[in-house]
MARFI-38667 format. One record per residue (C-alpha): residue number from 1; residue in one letter; chain; x, y, z. Coordinates in nm, 3 decimals. Example, Ala and Ser with C-alpha at 12.3 -4.5 7.8 and 13.67 -1.06 7.14 Angstrom:
BEGIN
PT	resi	resn	chain	xx	yy	zz
PT	1	A	A	1.230	-0.450	0.780
PT	2	S	A	1.367	-0.106	0.714
! end
This chain:
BEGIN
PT	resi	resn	chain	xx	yy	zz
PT	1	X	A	1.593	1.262	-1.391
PT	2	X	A	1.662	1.539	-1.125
PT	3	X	A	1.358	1.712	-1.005
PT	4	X	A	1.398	2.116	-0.882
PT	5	X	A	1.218	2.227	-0.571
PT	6	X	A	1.440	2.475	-0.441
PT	7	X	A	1.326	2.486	-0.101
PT	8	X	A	1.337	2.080	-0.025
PT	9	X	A	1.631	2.026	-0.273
PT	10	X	A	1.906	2.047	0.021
PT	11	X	A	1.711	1.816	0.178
PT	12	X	A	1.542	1.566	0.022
PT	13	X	A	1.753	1.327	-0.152
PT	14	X	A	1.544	1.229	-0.489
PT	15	X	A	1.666	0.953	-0.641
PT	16	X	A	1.627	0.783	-0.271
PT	17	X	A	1.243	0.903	-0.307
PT	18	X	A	1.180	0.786	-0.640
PT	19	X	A	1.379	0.413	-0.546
PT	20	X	A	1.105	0.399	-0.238
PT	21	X	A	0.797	0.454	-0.505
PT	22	X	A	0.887	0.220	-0.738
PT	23	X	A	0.984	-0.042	-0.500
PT	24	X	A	0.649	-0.023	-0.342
PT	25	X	A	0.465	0.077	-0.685
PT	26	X	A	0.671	-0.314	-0.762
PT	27	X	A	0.587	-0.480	-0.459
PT	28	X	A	0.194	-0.381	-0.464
PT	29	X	A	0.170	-0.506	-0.818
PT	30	X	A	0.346	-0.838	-0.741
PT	31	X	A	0.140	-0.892	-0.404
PT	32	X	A	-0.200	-0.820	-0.624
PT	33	X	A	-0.118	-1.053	-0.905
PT	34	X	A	-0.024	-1.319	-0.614
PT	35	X	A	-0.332	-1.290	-0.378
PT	36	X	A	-0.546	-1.279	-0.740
PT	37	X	A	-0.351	-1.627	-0.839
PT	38	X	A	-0.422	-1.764	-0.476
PT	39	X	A	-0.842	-1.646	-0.484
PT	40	X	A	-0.845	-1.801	-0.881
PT	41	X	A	-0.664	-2.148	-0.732
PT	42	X	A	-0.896	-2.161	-0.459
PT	43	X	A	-1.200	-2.102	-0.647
PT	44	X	A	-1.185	-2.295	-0.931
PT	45	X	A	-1.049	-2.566	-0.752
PT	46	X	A	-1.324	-2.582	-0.524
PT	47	X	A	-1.553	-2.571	-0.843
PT	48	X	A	-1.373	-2.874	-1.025
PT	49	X	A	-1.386	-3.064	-0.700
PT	50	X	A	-1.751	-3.039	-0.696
PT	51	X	A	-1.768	-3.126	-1.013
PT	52	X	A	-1.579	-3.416	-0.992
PT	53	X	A	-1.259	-3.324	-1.189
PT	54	X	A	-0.973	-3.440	-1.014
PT	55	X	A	-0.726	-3.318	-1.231
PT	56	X	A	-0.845	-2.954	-1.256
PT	57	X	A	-0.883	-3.032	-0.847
PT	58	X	A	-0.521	-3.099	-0.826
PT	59	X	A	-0.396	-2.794	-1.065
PT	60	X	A	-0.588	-2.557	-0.946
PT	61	X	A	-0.503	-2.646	-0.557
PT	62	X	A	-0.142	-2.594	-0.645
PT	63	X	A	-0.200	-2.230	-0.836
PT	64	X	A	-0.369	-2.187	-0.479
PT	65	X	A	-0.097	-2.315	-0.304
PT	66	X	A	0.160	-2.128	-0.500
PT	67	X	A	-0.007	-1.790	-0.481
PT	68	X	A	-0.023	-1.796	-0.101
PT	69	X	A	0.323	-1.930	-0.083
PT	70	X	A	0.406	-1.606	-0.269
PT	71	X	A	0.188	-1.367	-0.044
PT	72	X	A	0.420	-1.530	0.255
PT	73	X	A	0.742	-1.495	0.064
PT	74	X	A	0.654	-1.117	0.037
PT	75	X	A	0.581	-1.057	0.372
PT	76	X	A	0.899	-1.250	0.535
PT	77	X	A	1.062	-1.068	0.232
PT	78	X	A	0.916	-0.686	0.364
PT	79	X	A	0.999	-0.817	0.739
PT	80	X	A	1.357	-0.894	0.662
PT	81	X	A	1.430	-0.582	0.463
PT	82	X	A	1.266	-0.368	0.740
PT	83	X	A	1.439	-0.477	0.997
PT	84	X	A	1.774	-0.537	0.810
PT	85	X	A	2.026	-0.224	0.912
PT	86	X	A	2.241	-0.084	0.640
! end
């Protein structure tokens, strides 16, 4: 898909532009789902715990655990490509 702007089309380079918005359309979808995974493990697992269910306690801390490990992985992730040179 080529897009015609006659004025910016010497210049802008479009396929670059459309690789940067769905990258980031990606990456903010991925980072939502995670933090959402992360606020569901630590809320129901602080509900089972006062409830006394240890094993929702236990599956529930690791959906936390999992979801912030993947919030991390995506910054260290947009750190590395940022600062990597190509």
């Amino acid at each position: 898909m080529r897009f015609r702007l006659p004025i910016a089309d010497p210049i802008v380079e479009w396929d670059l532009v459309l690789q940067v918005i769905w990258a980031a359309l990606a990456a903010g979808v991925s980072v939502t789902i995670a933090v959402s995974f992360a606020i569901l493990g630590a809320t129901r697992a602080a509900d089972a715990r006062r409830d006394g269910d240890t094993l929702d306690t236990i599956i529930y801390s690791v959906l936390f655990v999992l979801g912030l490990a993947a919030c991390a992985a995506a910054v260290v992730l947009g750190i590395v490509v940022m600062t990597s040179k190509d």
